[in-house]
C-alpha positions as CSV (number, residue, x, y, z in Angstrom):
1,X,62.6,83.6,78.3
2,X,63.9,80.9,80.6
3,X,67.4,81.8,81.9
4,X,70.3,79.0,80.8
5,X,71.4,78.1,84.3
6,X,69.6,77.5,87.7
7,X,71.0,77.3,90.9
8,X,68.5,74.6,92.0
9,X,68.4,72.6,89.0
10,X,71.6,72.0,89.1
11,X,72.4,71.4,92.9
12,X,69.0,69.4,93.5
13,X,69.3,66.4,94.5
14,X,73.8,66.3,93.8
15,X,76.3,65.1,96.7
16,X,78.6,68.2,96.7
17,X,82.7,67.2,98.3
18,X,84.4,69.9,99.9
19,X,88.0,70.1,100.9
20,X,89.1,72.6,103.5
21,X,85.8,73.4,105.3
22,X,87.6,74.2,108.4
23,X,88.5,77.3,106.9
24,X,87.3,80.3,107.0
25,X,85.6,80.5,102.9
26,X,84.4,77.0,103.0
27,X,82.4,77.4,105.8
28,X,80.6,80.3,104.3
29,X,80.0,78.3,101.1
30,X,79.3,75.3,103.3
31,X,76.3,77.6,105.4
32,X,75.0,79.4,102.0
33,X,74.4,75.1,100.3
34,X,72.8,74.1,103.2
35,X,70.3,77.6,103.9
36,X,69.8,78.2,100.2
37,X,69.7,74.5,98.2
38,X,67.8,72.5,101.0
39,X,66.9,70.1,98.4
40,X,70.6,69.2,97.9
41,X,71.5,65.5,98.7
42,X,74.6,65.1,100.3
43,X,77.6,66.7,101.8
44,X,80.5,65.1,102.1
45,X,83.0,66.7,103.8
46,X,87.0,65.5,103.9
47,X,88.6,66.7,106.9
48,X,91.9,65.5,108.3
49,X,92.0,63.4,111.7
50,X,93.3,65.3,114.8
51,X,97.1,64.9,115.6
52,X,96.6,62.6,119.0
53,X,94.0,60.9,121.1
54,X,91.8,63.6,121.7
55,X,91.2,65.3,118.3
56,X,89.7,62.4,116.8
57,X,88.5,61.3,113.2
58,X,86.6,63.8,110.8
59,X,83.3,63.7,112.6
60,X,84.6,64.8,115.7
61,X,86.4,67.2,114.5
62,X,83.1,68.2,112.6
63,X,81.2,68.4,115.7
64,X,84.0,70.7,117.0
65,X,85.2,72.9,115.1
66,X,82.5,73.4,112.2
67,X,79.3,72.4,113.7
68,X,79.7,74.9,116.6
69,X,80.5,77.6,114.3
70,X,78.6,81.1,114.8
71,X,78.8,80.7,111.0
72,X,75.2,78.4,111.6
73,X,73.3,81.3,113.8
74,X,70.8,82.1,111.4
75,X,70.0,78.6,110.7
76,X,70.1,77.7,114.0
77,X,67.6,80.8,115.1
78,X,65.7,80.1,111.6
79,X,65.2,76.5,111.4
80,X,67.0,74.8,114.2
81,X,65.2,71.0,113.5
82,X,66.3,71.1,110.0
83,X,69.9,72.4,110.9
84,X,69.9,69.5,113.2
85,X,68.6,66.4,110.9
86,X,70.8,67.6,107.9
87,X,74.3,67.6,110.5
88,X,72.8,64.4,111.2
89,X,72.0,63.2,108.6
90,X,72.9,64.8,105.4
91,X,76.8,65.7,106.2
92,X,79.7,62.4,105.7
93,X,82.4,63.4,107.2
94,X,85.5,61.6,105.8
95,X,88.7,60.8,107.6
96,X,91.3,62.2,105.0
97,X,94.5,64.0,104.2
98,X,94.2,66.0,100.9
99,X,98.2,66.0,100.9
100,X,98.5,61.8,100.9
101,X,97.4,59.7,97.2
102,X,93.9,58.8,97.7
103,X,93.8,60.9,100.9
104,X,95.5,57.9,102.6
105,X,92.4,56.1,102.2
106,X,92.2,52.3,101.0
107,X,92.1,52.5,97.2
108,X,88.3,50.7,97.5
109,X,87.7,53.0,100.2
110,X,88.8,56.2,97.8
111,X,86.5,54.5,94.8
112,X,83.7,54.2,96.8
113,X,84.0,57.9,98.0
114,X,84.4,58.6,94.1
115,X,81.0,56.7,93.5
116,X,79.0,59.2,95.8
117,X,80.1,62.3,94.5
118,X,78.9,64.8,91.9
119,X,81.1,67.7,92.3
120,X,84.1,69.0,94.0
121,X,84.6,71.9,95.8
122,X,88.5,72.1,96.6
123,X,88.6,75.1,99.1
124,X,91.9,72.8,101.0
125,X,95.0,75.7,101.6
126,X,97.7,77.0,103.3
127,X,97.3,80.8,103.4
128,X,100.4,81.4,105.0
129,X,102.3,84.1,102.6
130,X,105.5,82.9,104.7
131,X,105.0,78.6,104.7
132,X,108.0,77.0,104.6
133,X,108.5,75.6,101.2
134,X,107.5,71.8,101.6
135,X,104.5,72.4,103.3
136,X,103.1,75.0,100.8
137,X,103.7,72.9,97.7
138,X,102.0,69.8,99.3
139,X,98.6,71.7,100.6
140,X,98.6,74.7,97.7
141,X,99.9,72.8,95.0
142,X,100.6,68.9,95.1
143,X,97.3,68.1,97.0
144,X,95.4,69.7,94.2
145,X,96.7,66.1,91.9
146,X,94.7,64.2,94.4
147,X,91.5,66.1,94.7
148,X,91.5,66.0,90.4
149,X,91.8,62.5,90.9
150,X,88.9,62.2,92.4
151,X,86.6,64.2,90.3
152,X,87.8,62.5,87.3
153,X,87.4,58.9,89.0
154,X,83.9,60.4,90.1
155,X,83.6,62.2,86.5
156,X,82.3,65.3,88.6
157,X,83.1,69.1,87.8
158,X,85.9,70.3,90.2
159,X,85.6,74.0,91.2
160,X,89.2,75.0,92.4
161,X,89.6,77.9,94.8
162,X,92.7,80.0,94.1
163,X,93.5,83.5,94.4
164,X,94.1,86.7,92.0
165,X,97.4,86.8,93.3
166,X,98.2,84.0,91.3
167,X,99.1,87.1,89.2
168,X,102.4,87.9,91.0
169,X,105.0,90.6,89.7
170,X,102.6,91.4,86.8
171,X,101.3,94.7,86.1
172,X,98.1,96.6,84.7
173,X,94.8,94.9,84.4
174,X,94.4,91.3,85.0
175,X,91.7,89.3,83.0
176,X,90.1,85.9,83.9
177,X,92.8,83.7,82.2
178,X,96.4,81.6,82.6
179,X,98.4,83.8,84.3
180,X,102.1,84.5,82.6
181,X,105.1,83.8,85.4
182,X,106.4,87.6,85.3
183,X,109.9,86.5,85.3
184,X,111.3,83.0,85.2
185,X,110.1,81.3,81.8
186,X,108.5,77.7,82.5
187,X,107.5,75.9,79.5
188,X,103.8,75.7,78.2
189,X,102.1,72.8,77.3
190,X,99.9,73.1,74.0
191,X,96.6,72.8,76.0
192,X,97.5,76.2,77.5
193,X,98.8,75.1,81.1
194,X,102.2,75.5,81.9
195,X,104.4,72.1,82.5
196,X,106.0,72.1,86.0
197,X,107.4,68.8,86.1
198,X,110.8,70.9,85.8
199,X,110.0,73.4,88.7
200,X,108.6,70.4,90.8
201,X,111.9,68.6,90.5
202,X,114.3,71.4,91.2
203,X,112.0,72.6,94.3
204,X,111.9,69.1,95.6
205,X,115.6,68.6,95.4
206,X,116.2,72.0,96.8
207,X,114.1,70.9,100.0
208,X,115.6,67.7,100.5
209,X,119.3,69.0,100.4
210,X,118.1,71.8,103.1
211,X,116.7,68.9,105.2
212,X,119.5,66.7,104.6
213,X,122.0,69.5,106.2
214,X,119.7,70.4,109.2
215,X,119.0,68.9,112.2
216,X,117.6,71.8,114.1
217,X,113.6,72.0,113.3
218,X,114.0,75.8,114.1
219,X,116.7,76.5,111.3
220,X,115.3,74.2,109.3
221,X,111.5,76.1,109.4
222,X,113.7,79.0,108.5
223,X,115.7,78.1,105.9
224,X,112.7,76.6,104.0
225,X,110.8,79.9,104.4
226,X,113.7,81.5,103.4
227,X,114.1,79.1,100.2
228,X,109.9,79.2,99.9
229,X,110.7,83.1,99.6
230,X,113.4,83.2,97.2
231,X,112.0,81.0,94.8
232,X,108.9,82.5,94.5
233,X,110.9,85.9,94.2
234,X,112.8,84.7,91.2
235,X,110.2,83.1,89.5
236,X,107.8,86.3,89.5
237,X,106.0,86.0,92.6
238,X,105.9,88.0,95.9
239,X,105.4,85.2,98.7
240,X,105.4,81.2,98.6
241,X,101.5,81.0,99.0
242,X,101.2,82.8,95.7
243,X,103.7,80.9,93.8
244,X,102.3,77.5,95.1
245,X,98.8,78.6,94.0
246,X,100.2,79.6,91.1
247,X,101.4,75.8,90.6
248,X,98.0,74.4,92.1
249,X,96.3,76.1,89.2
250,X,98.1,74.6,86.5
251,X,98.2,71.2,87.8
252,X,95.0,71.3,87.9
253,X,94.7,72.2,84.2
254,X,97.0,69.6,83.5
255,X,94.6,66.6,85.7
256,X,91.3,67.9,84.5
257,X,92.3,68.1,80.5
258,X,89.3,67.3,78.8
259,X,87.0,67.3,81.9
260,X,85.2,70.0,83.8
261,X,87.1,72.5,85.8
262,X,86.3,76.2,87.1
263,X,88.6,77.9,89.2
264,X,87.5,80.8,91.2
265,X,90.1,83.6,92.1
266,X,89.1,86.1,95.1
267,X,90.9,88.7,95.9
268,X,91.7,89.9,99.5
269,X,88.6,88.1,101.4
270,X,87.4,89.8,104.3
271,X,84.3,89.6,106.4
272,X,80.9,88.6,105.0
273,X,78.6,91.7,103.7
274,X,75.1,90.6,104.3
275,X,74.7,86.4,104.7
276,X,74.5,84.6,106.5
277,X,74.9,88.0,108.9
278,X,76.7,91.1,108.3
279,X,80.4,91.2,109.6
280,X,81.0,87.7,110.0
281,X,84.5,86.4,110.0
282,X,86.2,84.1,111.7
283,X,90.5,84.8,112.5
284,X,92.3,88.1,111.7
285,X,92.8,88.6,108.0
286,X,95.4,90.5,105.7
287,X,93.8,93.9,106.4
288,X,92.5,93.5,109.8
289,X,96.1,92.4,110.9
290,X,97.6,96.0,110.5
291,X,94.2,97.5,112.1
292,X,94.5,95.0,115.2
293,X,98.5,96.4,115.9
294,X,96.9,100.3,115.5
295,X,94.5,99.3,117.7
296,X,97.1,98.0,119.9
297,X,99.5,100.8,119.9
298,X,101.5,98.2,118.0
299,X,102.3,100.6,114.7
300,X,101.2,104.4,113.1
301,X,103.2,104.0,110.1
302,X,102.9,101.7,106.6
303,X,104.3,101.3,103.5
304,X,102.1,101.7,101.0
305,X,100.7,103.7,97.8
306,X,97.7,105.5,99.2
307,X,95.8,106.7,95.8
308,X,96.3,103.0,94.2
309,X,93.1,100.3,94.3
310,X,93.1,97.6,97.0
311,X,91.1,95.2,96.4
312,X,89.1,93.6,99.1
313,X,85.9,91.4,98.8
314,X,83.6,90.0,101.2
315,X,83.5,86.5,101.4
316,X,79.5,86.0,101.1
317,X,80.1,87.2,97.5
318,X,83.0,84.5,96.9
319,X,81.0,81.9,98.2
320,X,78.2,83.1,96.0
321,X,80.5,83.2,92.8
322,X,81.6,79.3,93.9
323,X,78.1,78.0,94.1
324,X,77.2,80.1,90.8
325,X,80.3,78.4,89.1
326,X,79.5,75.2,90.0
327,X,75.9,75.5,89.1
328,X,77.1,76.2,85.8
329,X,79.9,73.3,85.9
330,X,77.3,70.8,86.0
331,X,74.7,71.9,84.1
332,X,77.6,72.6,81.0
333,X,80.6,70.3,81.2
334,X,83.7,69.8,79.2
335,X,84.9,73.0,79.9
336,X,87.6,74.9,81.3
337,X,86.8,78.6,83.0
338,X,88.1,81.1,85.6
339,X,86.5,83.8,87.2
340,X,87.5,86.6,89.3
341,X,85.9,87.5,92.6
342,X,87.1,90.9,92.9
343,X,86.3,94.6,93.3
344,X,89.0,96.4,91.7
345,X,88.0,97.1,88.2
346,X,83.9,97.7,89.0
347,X,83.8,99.6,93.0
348,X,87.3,100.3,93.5
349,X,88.3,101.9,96.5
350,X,91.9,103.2,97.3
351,X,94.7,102.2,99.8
352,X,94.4,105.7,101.1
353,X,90.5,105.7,101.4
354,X,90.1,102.6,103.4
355,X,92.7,104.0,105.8
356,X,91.2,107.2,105.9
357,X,87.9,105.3,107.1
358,X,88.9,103.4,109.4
359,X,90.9,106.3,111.1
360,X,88.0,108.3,111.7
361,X,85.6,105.4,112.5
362,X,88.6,104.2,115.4
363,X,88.7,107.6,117.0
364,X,85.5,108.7,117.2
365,X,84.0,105.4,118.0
366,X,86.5,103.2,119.5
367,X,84.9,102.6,122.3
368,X,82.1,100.7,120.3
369,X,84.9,97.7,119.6
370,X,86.0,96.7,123.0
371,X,87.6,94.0,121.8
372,X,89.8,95.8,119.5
373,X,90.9,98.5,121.3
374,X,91.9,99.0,124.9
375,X,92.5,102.3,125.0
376,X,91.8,105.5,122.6
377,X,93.9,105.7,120.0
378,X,96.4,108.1,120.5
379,X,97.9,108.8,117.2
380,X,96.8,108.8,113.6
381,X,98.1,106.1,111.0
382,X,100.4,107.4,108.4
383,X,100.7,105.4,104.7
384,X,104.1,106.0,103.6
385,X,106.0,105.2,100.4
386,X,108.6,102.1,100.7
387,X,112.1,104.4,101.1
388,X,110.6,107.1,103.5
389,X,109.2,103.9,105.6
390,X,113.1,102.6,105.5
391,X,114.3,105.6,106.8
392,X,111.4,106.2,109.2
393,X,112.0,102.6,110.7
394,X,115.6,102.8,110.7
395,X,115.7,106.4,112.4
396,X,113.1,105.2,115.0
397,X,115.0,101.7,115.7
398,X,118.2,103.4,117.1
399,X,116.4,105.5,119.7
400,X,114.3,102.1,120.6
401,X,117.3,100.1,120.8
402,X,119.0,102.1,122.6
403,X,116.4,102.3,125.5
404,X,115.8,98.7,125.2
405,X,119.6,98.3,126.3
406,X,119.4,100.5,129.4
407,X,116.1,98.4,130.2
408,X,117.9,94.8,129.8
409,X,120.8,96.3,131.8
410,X,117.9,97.0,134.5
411,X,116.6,93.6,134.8
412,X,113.5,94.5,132.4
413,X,112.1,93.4,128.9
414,X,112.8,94.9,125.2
415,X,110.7,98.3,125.2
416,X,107.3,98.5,124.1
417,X,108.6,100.6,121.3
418,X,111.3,97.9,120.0
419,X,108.5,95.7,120.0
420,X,105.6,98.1,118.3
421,X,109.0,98.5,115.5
422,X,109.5,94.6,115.5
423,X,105.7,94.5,114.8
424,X,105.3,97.0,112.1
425,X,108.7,95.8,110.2
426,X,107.0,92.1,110.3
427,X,103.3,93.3,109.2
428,X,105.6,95.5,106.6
429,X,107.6,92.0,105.7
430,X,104.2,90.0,105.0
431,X,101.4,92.0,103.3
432,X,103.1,95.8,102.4
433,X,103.3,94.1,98.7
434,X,98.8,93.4,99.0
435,X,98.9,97.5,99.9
436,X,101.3,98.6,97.0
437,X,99.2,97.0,93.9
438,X,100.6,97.0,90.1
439,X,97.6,96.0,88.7
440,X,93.8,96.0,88.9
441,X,91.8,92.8,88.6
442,X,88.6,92.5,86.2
443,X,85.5,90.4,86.6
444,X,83.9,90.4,83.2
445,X,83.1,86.9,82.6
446,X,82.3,86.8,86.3
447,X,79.3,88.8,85.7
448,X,78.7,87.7,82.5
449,X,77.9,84.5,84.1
450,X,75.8,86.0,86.8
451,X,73.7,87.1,84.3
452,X,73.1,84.1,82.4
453,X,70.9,83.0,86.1
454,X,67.6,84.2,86.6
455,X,66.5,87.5,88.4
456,X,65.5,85.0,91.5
457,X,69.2,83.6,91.4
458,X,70.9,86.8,90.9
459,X,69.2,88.2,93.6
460,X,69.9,85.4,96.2
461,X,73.6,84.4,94.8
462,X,74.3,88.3,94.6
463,X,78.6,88.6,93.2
464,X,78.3,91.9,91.9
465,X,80.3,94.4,93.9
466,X,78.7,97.6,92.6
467,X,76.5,96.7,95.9
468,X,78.8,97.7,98.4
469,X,79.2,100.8,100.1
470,X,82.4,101.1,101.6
471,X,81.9,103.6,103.9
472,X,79.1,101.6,105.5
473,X,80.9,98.0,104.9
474,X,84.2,99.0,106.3
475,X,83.2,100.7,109.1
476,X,79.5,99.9,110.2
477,X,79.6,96.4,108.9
478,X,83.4,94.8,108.9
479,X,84.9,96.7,112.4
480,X,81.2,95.4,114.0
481,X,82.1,92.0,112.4
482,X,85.8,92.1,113.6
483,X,85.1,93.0,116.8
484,X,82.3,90.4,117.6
485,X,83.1,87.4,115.8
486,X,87.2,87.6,115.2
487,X,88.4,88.5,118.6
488,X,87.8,86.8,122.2
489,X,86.5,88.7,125.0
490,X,88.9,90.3,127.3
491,X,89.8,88.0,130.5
492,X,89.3,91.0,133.6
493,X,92.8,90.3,134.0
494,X,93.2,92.1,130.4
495,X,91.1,94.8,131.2
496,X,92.6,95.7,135.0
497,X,96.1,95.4,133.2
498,X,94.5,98.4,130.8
499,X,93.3,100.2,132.5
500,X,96.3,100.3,134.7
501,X,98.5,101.1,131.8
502,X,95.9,103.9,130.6
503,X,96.5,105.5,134.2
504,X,99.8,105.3,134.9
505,X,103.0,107.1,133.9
506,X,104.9,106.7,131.1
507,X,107.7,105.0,132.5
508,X,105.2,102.1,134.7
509,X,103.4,101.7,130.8
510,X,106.5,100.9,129.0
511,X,107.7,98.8,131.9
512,X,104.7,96.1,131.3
513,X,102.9,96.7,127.7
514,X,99.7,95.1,127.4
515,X,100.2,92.1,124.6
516,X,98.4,91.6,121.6
């Protein structure tokens, strides 16, 4: 029986638009296109021009930043003239801002982009859980108006990245649908998406009286992550990232009404489990955060709810569910669809586990990630629940305080241990709510669509997560991958100041901590 859908059949041959391919995701998804559909026509890649005269348009930033990545290794070791012509010839890289009509392009110039493209990959976002408001809602949510716009101007399927956390304050298990704001009620429109013209106009105004009353660009980054916070609070969400992709999602639904649109949810995306080579990351991600300040000395304590699932994926299997989904989206249009990229409902693994292995894998083998630590851990890392982590921070703050008075009054810095507290409240501030899950999220129609590919496609496009063994893909695979690709060799300045510190007395350590 021949399966439904093929990866190559569909992809053979299309010009593929991608938003966002500086990041992190898209340039996984970017590799695995290139390495696995070489038959593919175009790329066309919208990247925004540098901010002054050396950044430069798209393509410089291209050769740059994306080009260069370690991301291309394999392809560059595998099939290095091929990896060459198609950079040189089968990549357009478009000067463009996602967050300006047209992407501040001429409108002939945006029509003539919509003429050679047959799908959109909208990967564009601002994962800061703490963006000040305006920002957020223009990259998360308002820019997402102007990508649909040019898939339905191009009439191509538009594959929207989002995230499961769309799901905010709601508990228990979380299906591949719309997702209900857990609090504030916002009205839905019959087609199923809820209607934020509303929200969009109280935000907005809410913003411009903030900016009105603020001249200081310090207070006024604050009091818009402040407001960012607050509303997403109140209307059911944990951070403004969240809420604003929340809002992305439905505007989306609202622009793409009677066209083709798949959005693709992953959870918690860490480094890559096999392709294009195991451990590969790029930057310091929700997890790997709290495990760079252990490493550091930075913070033994978090709040969190050891036996509950948290729900990490690696990002070769997202990009593999977004090149499966749009497969699909253009072989069967007309459609609406979400999937899940997730592990929590099929290889869950709890808070308490993962800790528990990287604990062990840092002391016995710490000396295997030179990057990430300096020195042996001394002390094990506790996961605590929210009030004994109050009391523990509140208890340990006045003996730090205290000290860092007498130090001040000395002529020296803020202790080591006022700033290890400062760092662990913060880390506490941003992701403790990613730790303390409500709800676990499911993947059915996920792999319900994986199975409608072939055995060849299945194979090659893998997205199930019953694969991964978390002992060997935390450990072996992710701390390997965190090590090499996410953090920068140590200058020997670095390393004489650490070894110093690991030799001296207490009082000469604390004096002059080695910085993150």
């Amino acid at each position: 029986m021949t399966p439904a859908l093929n990866v190559h059949a569909a992809l053979s041959g299309k010009r593929v638009l991608i938003t966002g391919s500086t990041g992190f995701l898209a340039k996984v998804v970017l590799e695995k296109l290139i390495r696995s559909v070489p038959d593919i026509a175009r790329i066309v890649l919208v990247i925004r021009g540098g901010r002054g005269k050396t950044n430069g348009d798209a393509r410089t930033r291209f050769e740059r930043d994306i080009a260069t990545s370690s991301v291309f290794d394999r392809l560059r070791a595998e099939r290095p003239a091929f990896l060459a012509e198609f950079f040189a010839e089968r990549i357009e890289c478009v000067t463009g801002e996602v967050t300006a009509p047209c992407f501040g392009l001429k409108l002939t110039e945006f029509n003539a982009l919509a003429r050679r493209v047959d799908l959109v990959i909208n990967a564009a976002a601002s994962v800061n859980f703490r963006e000040a408001l305006d920002e957020a809602l223009a990259i998360n949510a308002l820019s997402v108006q102007h990508v649909a716009e040019l898939a339905r101007a191009a009439n191509a399927p538009l594959v929207q990245v989002s995230t499961c956390y769309v799901n905010g304050y709601n508990r228990g298990d979380m299906l591949e649908q719309n997702v209900t704001p857990a609090r504030a009620a916002i009205p839905r429109h019959s087609d199923g998406h809820y209607d934020l013209y509303g929200l969009l106009q109280h935000l907005q105004h809410r913003v411009a009286a903030i900016k009105a009353e603020t001249t200081d660009p310090e207070q006024l980054a604050r009091r818009l992550t402040e407001l960012g916070i607050a509303e997403a609070n109140y209307h059911g969400w944990n951070d403004t990232y969240t809420f604003t992709k929340w809002m992305g999602e439905q505007l989306a639904m609202q622009a793409m009404r009677g066209k083709t649109l798949t959005i693709v949810r992953p959870s918690i995306i860490e480094s890559t489990l096999q392709e294009p080579a195991p451990g590969w990351i790029e930057g310091v991600k929700v997890a790997d955060a709290i495990i760079l300040a252990y490493a550091r000395g930075k913070t033994s304590f978090f709040p969190a709810k050891a036996n509950e699932i948290v729900d990490i994926v690696p990002a070769d299997l997202v990009a593999n569910s977004i090149v499966l989904a749009a497969a699909e989206a253009l072989t069967e249009r007309g459609t609406m669809r979400i999937y899940q990229a997730c592990t929590g409902s099929a290889n869950p693994i709890s808070v308490g586990r993962v800790i528990e292995l990287f604990q062990t894998e840092s002391q016995r083998n710490w000396r295997n990630y030179e990057r990430l630590f300096y020195n042996e851990p001394k002390h094990g890392f506790r996961v605590v629940s929210r009030p004994v982590f109050l009391l523990m921070l509140r208890a340990m703050s006045l003996g730090a305080t205290a000290w860092s008075g007498v130090r001040r009054l000395l002529g020296a810095g803020d202790s080591p241990k006022l700033e290890a507290l400062r760092t662990t409240q913060l880390l506490a501030l941003t992701f403790s709510f990613y730790t303390a899950p409500r709800y676990v999220f499911h993947n059915k129609s996920l792999m319900a669509l994986a199975q409608r590919f072939g055995s060849e496609d299945r194979a090659r496009y893998g997205v199930d997560p019953a694969v991964i063994d978390w002992p060997d893909y935390l450990c072996r695979i992710h701390m390997t991958g965190l090590n090499r690709y996410a953090l920068r060799p140590r200058s020997p300045k670095s390393v004489e100041a650490a070894a110093a510190a690991a030799t001296a007395p207490v009082a000469e350590t604390e004096a002059r901590p080695v910085k993150i």
